[in-house]
C-alpha positions in Angstrom: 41.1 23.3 33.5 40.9 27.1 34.1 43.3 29.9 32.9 43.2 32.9 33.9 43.5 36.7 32.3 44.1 39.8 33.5 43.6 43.2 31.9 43.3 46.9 31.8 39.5 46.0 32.2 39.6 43.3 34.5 40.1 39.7 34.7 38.7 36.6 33.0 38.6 33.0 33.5 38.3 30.8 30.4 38.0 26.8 30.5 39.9 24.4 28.5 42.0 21.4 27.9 45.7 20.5 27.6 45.0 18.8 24.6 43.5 22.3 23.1 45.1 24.1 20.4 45.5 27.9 22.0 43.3 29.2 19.3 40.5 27.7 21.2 41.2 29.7 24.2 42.1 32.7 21.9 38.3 32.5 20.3 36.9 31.8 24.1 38.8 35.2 25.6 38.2 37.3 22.6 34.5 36.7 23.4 34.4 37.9 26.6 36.7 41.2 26.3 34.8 44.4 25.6 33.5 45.1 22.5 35.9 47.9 21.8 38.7 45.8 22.1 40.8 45.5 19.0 41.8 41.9 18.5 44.7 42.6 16.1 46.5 43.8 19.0 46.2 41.7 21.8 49.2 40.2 23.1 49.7 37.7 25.9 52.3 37.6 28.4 53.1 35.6 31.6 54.8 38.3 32.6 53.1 41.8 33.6 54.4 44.8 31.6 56.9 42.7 29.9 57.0 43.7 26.5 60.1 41.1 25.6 58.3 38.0 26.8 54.5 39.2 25.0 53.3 37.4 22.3 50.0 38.3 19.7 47.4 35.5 19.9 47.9 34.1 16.0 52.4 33.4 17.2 50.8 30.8 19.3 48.2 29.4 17.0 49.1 25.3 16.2 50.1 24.7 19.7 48.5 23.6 22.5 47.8 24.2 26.0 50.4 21.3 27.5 52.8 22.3 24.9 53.1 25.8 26.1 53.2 24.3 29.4 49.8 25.8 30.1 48.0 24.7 33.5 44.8 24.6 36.0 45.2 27.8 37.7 47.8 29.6 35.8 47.5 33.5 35.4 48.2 35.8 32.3 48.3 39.3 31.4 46.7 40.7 28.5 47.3 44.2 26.6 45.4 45.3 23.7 44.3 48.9 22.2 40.6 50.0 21.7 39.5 50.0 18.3 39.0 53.8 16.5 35.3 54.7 16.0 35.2 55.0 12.2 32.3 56.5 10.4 30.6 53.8 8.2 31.6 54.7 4.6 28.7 54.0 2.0 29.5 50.7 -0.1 27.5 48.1 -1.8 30.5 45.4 -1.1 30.7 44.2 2.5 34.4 44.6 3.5 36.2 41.5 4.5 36.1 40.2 8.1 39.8 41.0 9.9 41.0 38.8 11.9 44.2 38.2 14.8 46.2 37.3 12.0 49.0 39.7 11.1 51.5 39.4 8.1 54.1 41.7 8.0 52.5 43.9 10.8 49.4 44.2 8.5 46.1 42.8 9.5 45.2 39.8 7.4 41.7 39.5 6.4 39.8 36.1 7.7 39.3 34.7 3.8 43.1 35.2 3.5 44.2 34.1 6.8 43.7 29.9 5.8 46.4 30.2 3.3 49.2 31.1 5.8 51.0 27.6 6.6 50.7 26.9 10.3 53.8 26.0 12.6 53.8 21.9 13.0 54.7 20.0 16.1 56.1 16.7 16.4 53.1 16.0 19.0 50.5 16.8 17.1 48.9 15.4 13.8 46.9 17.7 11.1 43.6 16.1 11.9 43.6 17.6 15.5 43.8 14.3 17.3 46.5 12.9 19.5 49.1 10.1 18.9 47.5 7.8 21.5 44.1 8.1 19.7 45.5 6.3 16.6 48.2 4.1 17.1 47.8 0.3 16.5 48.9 -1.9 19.5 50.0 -4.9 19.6 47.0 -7.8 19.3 48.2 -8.7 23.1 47.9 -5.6 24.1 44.1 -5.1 23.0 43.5 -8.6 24.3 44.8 -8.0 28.1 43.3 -4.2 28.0 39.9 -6.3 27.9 40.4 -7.9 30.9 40.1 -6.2 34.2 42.7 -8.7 35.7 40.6 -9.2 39.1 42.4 -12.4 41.1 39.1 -14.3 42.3 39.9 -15.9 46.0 38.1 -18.9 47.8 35.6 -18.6 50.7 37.7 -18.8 53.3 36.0 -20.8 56.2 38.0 -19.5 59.2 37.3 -15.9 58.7 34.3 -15.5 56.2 31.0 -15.5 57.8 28.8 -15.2 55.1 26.8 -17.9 52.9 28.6 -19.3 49.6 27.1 -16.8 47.2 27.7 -13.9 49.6 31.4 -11.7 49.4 33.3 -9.8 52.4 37.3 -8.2 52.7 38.3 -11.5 53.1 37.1 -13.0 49.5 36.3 -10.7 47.3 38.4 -10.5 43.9 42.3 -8.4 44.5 43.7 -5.8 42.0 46.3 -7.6 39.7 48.7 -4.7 41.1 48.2 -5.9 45.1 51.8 -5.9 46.5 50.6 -8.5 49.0 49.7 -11.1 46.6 52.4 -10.3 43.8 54.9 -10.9 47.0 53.3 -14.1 48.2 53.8 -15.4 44.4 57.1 -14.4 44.2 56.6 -12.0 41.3 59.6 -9.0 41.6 58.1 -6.8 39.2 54.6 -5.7 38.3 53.0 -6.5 34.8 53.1 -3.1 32.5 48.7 -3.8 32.0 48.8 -3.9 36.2 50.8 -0.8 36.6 48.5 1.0 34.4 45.3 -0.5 36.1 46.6 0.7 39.1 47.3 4.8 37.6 43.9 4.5 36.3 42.4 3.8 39.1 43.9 6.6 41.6 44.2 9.9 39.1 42.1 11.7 37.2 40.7 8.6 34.7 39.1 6.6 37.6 35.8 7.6 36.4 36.7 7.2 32.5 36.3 3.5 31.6 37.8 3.3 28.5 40.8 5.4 26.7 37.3 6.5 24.2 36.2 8.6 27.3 36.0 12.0 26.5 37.7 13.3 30.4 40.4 10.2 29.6 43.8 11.2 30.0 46.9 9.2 29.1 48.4 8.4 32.9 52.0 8.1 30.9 54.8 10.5 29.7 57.7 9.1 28.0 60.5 10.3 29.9 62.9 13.7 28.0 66.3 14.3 29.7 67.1 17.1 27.1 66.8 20.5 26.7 63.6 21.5 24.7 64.3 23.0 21.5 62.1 25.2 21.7 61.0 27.4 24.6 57.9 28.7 25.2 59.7 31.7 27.3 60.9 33.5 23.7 64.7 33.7 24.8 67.8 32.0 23.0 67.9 28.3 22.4 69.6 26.6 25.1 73.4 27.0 24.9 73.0 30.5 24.7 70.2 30.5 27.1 67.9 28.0 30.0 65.3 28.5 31.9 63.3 26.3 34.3 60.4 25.7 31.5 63.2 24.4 29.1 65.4 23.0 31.7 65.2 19.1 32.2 64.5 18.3 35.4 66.6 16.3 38.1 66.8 12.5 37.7 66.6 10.4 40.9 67.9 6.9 40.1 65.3 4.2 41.6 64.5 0.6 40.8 61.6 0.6 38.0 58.5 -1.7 39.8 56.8 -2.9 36.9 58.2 -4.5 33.6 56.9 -4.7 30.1 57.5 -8.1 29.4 57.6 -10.6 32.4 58.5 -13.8 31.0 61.1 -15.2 28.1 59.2 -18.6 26.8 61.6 -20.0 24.0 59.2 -22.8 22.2 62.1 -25.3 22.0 65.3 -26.4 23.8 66.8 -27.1 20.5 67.0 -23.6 19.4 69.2 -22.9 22.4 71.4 -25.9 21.9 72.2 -24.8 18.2 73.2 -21.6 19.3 75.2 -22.3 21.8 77.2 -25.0 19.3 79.1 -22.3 17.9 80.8 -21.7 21.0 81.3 -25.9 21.6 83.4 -25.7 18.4 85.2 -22.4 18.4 85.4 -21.2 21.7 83.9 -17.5 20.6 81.1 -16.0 21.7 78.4 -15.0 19.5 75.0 -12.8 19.6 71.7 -13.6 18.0 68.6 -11.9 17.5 65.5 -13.7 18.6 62.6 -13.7 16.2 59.3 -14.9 17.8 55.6 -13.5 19.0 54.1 -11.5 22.1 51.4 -13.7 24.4 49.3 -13.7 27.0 51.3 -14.8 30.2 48.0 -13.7 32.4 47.5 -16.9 34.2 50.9 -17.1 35.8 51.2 -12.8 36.6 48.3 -11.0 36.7 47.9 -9.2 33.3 51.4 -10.7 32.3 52.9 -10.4 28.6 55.4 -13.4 27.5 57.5 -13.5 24.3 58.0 -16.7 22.8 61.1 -17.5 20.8 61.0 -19.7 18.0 63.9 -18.4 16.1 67.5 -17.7 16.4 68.7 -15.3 13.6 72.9 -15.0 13.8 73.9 -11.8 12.1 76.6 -11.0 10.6 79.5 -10.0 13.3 83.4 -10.1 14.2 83.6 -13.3 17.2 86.3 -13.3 19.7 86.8 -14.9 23.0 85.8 -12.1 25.1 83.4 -10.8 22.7 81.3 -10.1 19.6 81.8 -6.7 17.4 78.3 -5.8 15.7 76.8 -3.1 13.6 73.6 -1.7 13.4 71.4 -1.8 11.7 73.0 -5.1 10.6 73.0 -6.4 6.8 70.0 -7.2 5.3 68.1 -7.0 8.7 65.0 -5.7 6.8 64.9 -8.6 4.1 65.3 -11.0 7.6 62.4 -8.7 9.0 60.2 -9.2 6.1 60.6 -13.0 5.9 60.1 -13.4 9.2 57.1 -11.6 9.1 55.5 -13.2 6.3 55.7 -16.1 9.2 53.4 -14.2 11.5 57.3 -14.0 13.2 58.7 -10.9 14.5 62.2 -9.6 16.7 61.7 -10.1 20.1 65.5 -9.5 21.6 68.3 -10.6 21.6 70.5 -13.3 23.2 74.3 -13.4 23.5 77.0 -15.8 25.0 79.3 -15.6 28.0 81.0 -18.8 28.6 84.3 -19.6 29.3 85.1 -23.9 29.4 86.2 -24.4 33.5 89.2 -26.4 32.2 88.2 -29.8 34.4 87.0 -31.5 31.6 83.7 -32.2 32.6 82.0 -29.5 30.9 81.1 -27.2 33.3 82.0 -23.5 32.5 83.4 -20.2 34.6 80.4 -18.7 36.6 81.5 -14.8 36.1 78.1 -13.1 36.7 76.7 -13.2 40.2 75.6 -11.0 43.4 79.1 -10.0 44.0 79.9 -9.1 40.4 77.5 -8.0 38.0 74.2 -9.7 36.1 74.6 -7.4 33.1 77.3 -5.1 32.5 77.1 -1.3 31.9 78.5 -1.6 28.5 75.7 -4.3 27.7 73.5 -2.2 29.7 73.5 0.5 26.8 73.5 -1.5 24.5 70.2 -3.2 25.5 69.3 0.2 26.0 69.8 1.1 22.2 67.9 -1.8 20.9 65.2 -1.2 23.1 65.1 2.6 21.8 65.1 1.4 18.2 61.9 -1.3 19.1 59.4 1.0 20.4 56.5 0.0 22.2 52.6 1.0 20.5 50.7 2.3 23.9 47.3 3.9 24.0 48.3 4.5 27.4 51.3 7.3 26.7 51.0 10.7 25.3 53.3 10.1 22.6 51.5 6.6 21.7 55.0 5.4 22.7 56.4 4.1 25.9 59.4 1.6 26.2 60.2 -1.7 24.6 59.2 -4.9 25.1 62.8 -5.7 23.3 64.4 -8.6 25.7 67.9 -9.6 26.0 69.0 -12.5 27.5 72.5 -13.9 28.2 73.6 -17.5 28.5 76.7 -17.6 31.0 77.5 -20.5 34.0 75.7 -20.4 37.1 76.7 -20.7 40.8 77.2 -24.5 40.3 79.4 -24.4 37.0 76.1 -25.1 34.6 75.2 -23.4 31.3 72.3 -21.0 32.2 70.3 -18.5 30.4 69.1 -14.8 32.0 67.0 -12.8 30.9 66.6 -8.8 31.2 65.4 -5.4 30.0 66.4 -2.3 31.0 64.0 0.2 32.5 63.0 3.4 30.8 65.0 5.6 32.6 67.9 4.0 31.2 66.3 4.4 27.5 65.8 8.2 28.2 69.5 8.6 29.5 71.2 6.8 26.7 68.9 8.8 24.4 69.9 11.9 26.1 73.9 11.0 26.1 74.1 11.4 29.7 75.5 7.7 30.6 78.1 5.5 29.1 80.0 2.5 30.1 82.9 2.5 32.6 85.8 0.4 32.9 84.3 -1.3 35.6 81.3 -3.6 34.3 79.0 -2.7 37.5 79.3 0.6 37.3 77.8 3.4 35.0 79.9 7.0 34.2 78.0 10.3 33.8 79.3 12.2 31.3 80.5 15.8 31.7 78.3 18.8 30.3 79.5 20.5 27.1 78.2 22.8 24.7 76.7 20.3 22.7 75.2 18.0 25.7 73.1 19.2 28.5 73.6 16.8 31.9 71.4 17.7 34.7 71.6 16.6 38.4 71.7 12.7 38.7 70.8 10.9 42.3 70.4 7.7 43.6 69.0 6.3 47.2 71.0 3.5 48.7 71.0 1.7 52.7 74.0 3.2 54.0 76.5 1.3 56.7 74.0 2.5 59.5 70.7 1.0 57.7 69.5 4.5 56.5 68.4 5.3 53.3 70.5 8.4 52.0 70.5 10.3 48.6 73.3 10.5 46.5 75.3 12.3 44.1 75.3 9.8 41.0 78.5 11.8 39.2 80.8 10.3 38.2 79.2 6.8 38.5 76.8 4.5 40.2 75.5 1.0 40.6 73.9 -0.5 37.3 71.3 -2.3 39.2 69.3 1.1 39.3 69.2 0.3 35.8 68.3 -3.3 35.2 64.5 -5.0 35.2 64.7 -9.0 36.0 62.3 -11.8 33.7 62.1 -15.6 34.2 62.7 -17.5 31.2 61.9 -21.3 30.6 60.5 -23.9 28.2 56.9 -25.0 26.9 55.7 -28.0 29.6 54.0 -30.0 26.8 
């Protein structure tokens, strides 16, 4: 990108990237002003004339250009002094190089200027890469980023003209993101792998085949609902002062189209059965974590992740009829962690009963969650939320080397016909961000989610949602003081091993 300089002496353009700490462009400007310039006091300023908002180079030394919020095109004004034409005084010791750096007003000279500490940021690491350079995915997630996911399609006869080894529109190999064929297969949601095949290939990386390109660029950015602590702009921290560069921006409520995980696989019918015995004999409901791994689920959704349950870890808890109390971190969920580890076994989510017996004696239970009603409440809804905050998700794809969860949490409650069922879920990243954020909590009604009020202490911008109004029109709404937890909430299948 370009940024752009203007002066007493005219302007400049100097190229660099987001990912560059400012002293880069600092050593790239100073080259090009005149040689009389004095770079002890140049100061920058996206202001013109503004003395309150100007800054001298070395204050902005440590972060970078998408830090400061920095971009193609952006314009800056410079002020600096000429340097005094001194008279060379005779010496036989060579005085020490100045540099930017100032300590107390004084010029520091540039063998003294490494042993000031430099500001850290949470984004950055000491070596000067990024996060997303060296985190450690997931072995599933290496394994389906070396697959290019292409669905291969049959000759067809009626509309093909070609010979067998030739290719046209009508057989050559879809994107595993094409809406066409993830409709005709019944698949709701995209695979996470597919919706980053498909940001690849429209921005800027379409040309970088790998996340090892040098013009790559993470197509992700994990989603920040609060006020930055710190402001590039130089005024108060926020409650004492806002601005648009520290101000979070609107959220507008819409149904997440892809999904981190796409399928729940538990590896036997008898872990299931076991856990739902406790309610059988005491008529509570209980909540387990499920310990298990991450696989390829590519030959049933393009690119598709599946975790596979082979463990049903009870925690401690309080059981009721209506309910379990739990808290977290749970007792000795580390020592559980490490054994289950040392199994090649890891969490995976968590699963939780909701049955109430129908009372005729044939074993059929209440069906309470349905189309009318809710599939997962806004007080589970958070709480999935929180789980799936504390389970990260290792991307190379994000900024931060983070993005999401692939935590799951299933329910098992009666269906539509009075059978024991299991449903699975996650919540979508949105819904990670504005939990993190304290924006949402549950209401009193189970299908509906309550936006907190602003107070000194918690920052709550705008909140919208689109709906199909009475007259088939899709209107925006005001999300305050609640809305519909479907906006929310990402669907999986779920099933059993067929051999």
């Amino acid at each position: 990108m370009i940024v752009r300089f203007r002066s007493k002496d005219g302007n400049y353009r100097v190229q660099a990237e987001p990912s560059d700490d400012f002293s880069v462009l600092s050593d790239r400007l100073v080259s090009q002003l005149p040689p009389d310039s004095d770079p002890n006091t140049i100061t920058v300023s996206d202001q013109p004339n503004s003395k309150e908002s100007a800054k001298f180079l070395y204050e902005l030394f440590g972060r970078t250009l998408a830090d400061l919020q920095i971009k193609h095109g952006d314009l800056l004004f410079l002020s600096y002094d000429s340097a005094p034409s001194a008279p060379v005084a005779p010496s036989s010791a060579p005085s020490p190089a100045v540099t930017a750096v100032r300590l107390n007003g004084k010029p520091v000279s540039e063998a003294d200027a490494h042993m000031l500490p430099r500001p850290s940021f949470p984004n950055s690491s000491s070596s000067g890469t990024s996060l997303w350079e060296t985190v450690v995915q997931d072995p599933v997630d290496d394994l389906l980023d070396s697959l290019d996911g292409k669905i291969s399609r049959r000759r067809d006869p009626k509309m093909c003209k070609h010979s067998e080894k030739g290719m046209c529109d009508y057989c050559m190999p879809l994107e595993p993101f094409d809406p066409e064929y993830l409709k005709a297969q019944g698949i709701k949601f995209a695979s996470f792998h597919s919706h980053i095949k498909k940001l690849n290939s429209t921005g800027s990386n379409a040309n970088a085949n790998t996340s090892a390109a040098s013009s790559f660029v993470p197509p992700l950015s994990e989603f920040d609902f609060k006020v930055k602590a710190k402001c590039p702009s130089g005024h108060a921290p926020w409650p004492a002062g806002i601005c648009s560069k520290c101000q979070p921006s609107a959220i507008t409520l819409q149904a997440q189209q892809f999904r981190l995980v796409d399928h729940v696989e538990f590896a036997s019918s008898t872990i299931v059965n076991d856990f739902i015995d406790n309610w059988r004999r005491s008529a509570n409901q209980a909540i387990g974590y499920m310990y298990g791994t991450y696989e390829s689920y590519a030959d049933t959704v393009p690119l598709g992740i599946k975790a596979v349950v082979k463990s049903i870890v009870v925690p401690p808890q309080v059981c009721a009829i209506d309910g379990v109390s739990l808290q977290l971190p749970w007792k000795e969920e580390k020592e559980v962690e490490a054994a289950a580890a040392a199994e090649g076994l890891r969490p995976v989510g968590v699963i939780f009963t909701d049955l109430t017996d129908s009372g005729k004696g044939d074993g059929s239970v209440v069906c309470k969650r349905h189309a009318d009603s809710y599939f997962l409440s806004s007080l589970e809804i958070t709480f999935a939320a929180e789980l799936q905050r504390r389970h990260p998700n290792p991307t190379r794809w994000s900024e931060t080397g983070k993005y999401s969860s692939k935590f799951v949490t299933c329910v098992i409650s009666g269906n539509a016909k009075g059978e024991i069922e299991i449903s699975a879920y996650q919540v979508s990243h949105t819904a990670e961000a504005m939990v993190e954020a304290d924006i949402i909590e549950p209401s009193v009604s189970p299908s509906l989610m309550l936006v907190k009020e602003p107070t000194d202490n918690r920052y709550v911008p705008d909140v919208f949602f689109r709906r199909i109004n009475e007259y088939k029109v899709a209107v925006q709404e005001n999300a305050k003081p609640v809305f519909p937890v479907e906006y929310l909430l990402v669907t999986l299948s779920h099933g059993f091993p067929t051999t």
